[in-house]
C-alpha positions in Angstrom: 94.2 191.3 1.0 95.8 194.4 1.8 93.8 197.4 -0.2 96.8 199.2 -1.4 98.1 196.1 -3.2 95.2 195.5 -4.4 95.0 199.5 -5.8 98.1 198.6 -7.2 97.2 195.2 -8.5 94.3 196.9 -10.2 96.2 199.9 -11.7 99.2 197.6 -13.3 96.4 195.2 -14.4 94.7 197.4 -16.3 97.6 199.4 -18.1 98.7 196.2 -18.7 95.6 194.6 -20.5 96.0 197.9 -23.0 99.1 196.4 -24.6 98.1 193.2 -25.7 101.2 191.3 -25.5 101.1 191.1 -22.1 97.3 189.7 -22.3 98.4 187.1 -24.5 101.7 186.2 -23.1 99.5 186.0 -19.8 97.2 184.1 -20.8 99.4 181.4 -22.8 101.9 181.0 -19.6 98.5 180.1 -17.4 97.8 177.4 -19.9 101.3 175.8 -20.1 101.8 176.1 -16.6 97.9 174.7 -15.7 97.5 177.8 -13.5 94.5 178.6 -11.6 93.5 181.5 -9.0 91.0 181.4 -6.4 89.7 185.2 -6.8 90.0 188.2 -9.5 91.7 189.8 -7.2 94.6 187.8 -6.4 95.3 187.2 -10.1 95.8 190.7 -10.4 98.3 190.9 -7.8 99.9 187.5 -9.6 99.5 189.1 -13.5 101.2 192.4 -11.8 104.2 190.2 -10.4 104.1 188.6 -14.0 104.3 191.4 -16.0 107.6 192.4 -13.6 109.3 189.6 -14.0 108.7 189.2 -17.9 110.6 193.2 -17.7 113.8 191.7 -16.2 113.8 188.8 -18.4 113.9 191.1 -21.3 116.8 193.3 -19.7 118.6 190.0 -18.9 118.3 189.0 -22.6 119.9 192.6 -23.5 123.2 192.4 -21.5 123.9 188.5 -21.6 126.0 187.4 -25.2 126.3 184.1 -24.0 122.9 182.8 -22.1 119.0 183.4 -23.0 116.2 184.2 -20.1 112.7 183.2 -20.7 109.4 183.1 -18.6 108.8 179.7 -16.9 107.2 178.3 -14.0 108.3 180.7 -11.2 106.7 184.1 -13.6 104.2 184.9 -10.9 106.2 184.7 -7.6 108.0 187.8 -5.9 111.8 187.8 -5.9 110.9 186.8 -1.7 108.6 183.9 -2.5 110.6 182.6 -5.0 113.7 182.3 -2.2 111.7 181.1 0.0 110.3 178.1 -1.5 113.0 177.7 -3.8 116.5 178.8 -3.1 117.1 178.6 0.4 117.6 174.9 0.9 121.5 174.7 1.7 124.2 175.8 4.1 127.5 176.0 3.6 129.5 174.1 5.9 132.0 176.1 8.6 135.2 176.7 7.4 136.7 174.6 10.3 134.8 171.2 8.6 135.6 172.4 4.7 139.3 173.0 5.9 139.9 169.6 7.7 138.2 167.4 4.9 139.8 169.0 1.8 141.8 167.1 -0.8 143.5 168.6 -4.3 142.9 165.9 -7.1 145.7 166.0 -9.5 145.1 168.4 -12.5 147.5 166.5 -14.8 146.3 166.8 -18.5 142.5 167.7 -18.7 140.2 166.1 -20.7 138.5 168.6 -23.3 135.2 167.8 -22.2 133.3 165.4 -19.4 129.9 164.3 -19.2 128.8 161.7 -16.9 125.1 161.4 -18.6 126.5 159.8 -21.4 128.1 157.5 -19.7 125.1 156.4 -17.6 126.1 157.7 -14.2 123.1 160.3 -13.8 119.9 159.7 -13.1 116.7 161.8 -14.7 116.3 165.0 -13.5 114.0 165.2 -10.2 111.7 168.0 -8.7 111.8 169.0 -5.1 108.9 171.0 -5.2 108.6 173.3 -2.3 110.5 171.7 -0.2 113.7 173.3 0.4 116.0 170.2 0.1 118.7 170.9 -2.3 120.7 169.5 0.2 120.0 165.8 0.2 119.0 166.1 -3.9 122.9 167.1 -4.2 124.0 164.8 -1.9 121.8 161.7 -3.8 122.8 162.8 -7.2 126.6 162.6 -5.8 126.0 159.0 -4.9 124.3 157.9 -7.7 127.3 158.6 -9.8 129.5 157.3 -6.9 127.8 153.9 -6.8 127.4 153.5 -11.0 130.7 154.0 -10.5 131.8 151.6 -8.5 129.3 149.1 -9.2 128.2 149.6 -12.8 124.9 150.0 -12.1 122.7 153.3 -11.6 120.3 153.4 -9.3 117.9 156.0 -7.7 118.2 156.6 -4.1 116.0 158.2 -1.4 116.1 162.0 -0.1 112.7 161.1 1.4 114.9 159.0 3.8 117.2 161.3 5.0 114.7 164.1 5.2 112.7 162.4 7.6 115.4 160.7 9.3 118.4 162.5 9.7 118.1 164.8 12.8 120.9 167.0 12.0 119.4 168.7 9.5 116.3 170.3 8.9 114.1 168.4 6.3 112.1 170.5 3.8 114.0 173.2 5.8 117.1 173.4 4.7 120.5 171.4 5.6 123.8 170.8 5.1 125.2 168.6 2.4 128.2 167.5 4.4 126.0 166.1 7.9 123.5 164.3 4.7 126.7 162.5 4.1 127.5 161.7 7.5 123.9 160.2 8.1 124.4 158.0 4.9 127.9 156.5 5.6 126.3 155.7 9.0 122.8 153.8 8.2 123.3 153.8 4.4 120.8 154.7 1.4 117.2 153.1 0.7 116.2 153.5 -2.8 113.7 156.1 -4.6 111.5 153.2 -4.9 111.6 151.7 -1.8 111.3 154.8 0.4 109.8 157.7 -2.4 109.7 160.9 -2.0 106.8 162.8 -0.9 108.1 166.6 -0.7 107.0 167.3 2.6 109.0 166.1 6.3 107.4 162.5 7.6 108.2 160.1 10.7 111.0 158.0 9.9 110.2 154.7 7.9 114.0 153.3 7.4 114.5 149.6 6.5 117.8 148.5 7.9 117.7 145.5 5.9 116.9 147.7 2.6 119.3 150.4 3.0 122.6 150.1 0.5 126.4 150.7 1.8 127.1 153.3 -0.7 129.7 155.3 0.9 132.0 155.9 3.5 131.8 159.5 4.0 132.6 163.0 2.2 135.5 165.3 0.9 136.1 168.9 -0.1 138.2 169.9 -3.5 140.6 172.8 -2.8 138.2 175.9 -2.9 138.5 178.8 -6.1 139.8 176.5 -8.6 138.7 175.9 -11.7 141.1 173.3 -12.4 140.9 171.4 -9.3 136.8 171.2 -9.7 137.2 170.2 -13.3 139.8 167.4 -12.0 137.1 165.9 -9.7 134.7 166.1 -12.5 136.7 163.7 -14.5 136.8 161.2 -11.5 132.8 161.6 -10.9 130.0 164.0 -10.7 130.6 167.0 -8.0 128.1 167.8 -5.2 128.5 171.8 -5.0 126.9 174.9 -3.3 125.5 178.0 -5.0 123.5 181.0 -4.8 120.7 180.6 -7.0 117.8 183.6 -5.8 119.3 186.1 -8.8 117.3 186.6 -11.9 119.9 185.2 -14.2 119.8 181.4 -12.6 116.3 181.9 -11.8 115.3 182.9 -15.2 118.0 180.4 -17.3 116.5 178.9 -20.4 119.9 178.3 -22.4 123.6 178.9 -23.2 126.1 179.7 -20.5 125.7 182.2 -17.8 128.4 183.6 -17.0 127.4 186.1 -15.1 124.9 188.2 -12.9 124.8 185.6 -10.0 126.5 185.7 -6.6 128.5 183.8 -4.2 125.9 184.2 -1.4 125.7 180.0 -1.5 122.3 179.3 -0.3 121.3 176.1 -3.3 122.9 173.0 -3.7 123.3 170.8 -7.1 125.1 168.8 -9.2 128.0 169.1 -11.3 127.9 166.2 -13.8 131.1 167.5 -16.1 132.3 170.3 -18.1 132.6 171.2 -22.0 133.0 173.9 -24.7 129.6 175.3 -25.8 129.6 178.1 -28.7 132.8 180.3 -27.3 132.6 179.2 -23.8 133.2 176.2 -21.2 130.7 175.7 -18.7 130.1 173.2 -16.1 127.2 171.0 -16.7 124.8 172.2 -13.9 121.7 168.9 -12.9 119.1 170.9 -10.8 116.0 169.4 -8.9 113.5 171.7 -10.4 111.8 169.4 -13.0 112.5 169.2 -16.9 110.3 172.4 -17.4 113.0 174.3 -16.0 116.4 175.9 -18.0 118.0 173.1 -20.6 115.2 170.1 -19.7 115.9 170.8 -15.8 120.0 172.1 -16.4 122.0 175.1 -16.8 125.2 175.4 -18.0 127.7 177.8 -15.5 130.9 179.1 -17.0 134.3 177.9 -15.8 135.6 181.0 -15.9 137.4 181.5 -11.9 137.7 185.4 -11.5 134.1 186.1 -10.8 132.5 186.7 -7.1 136.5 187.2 -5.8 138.0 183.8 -7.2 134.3 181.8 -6.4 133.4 181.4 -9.7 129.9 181.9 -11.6 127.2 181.9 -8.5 129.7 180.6 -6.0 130.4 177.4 -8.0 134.1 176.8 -6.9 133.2 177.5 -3.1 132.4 174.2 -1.7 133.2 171.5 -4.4 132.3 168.1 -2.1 132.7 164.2 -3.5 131.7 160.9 -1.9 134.6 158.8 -0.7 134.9 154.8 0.0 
């Protein structure tokens, strides 16, 4: 390990241990989170990245009315690993594709709220791990509502398949949600169960005579609307791009952010519908980070259009995509 980190490490570690709520707070988060450190010396440098983080959730907590921030499972990674690993799994299709495959549902009268859980059209929150692929997770979660849909029945499907088989993206580094759709109108979707996921890229194991016809390809809802995404909500949960490396989604434990988060779209997840909560609206955000992140593995994202020049909160209204028969 490099010695001046370490210096530092030690120096941070040891102001730190002389106020004890960092101590405590340190030592309950190892517990919860079942964390574990090969040397003293590298928990200093982790406890030092802690005790930074937990500073920026308390500032977040004093300028947001509308959301809280808490410590969870990501406390001990740098802003750098945490993008890495985490939110860098996604790339924006070029505006040539978005322009070319873009529709505008009809706004008519809105519905107050949406929420496709309720109505059985969203499967239970997932975990990608380390793998960067927000892309497919996005792109599954869009045809499991698609398919319930349709069929009236909800069923898990397989990112491990298109991970490992589709060669025009980049598995467990990165892709884009529109080519996943491509792949799937093409061969079609095993399911979670008969092709699970194993968070890491694999040789291709697709069944043919397993795989699903679940749609027949993709398209994009007019761009910097709030309407128009909140239309295509009411039809069926909304495959959309994000940036998600700033401290306010990182951090998220509850309420509605609304904002502190950019339109630099580098995550992909899930809208599954829209409603009032305390003075706000907010989409209703699925992730792929587990339940032990945000709301049980959500995170609500206001409506509000102005932010990030007309993208919305984090980029929301860039690239709303849907699944198509």
């Amino acid at each position: 390990m490099n010695k001046f980190i370490l210096l530092l490490a030690l120096i941070g570690f040891a102001a730190a241990l002389r106020d004890d709520t960092y101590s405590h707070l340190w030592s309950a988060w190892k517990t919860q989170h079942k964390k574990t450190y090969k040397t003293v010396s590298e928990e200093l440098v982790r406890f030092t990245i802690f005790t930074e983080n937990y500073q920026k959730i308390i500032k977040l907590n004093a300028e947001h009315d509308s959301a809280t921030f808490g410590l969870n499972k990501f406390a001990d990674l740098t802003d750098a690993e945490f993008k890495l690993h985490y939110a860098s799994g996604a790339f924006p299709a070029s505006r040539k594709v978005v322009a070319a495959n873009t529709i505008s549902p009809s706004i008519g009268n809105l519905p107050d709220s949406v929420d496709w859980r309720a109505k059985g059209a969203v499967t239970a929150v997932k975990s990608e791990e380390t793998c960067g692929a927000c892309w497919i997770f996005t792109v599954t979660g869009l045809i499991e509502g698609f398919y319930f849909i349709n069929n009236g029945k909800l069923l898990s499907f397989s990112e491990q398949q298109v991970i490992d088989c589709d060669t025009q993206d980049y598995g467990c580094n990165g892709g884009y949600p529109n080519t996943a759709m491509q792949y799937i109108a093409k061969y079609g979707l095993e399911t979670e169960e008969d092709y699970p996921y194993t968070s890491s890229m694999g040789s291709c194991k697709y069944d043919k005579s397993k795989a699903l016809n679940v749609a027949g390809g993709f398209k994009y809802i007019t761009p910097n609307s709030t309407d128009h995404l909140k239309a295509a909500v009411v039809d069926g949960p909304v495959s959309v791009i994000i940036e998600a490396d700033q401290d306010a989604f990182r951090n998220f434990k509850s309420g509605v952010l609304r904002k502190d988060c950019g339109a630099n779209l580098d995550f992909a997840v899930l809208v599954v519908g829209y409603e009032k909560i305390g003075l706000y609206e907010a989409f209703i955000v699925k992730n792929q980070w587990g339940t032990d992140w945000g709301q049980n593995g959500y995170i609500n994202i206001a409506t509000t259009q102005s932010p990030n020049g007309g993208q919305g909160v984090c980029g929301i209204l860039s690239q709303p995509m849907i699944a198509t028969n």
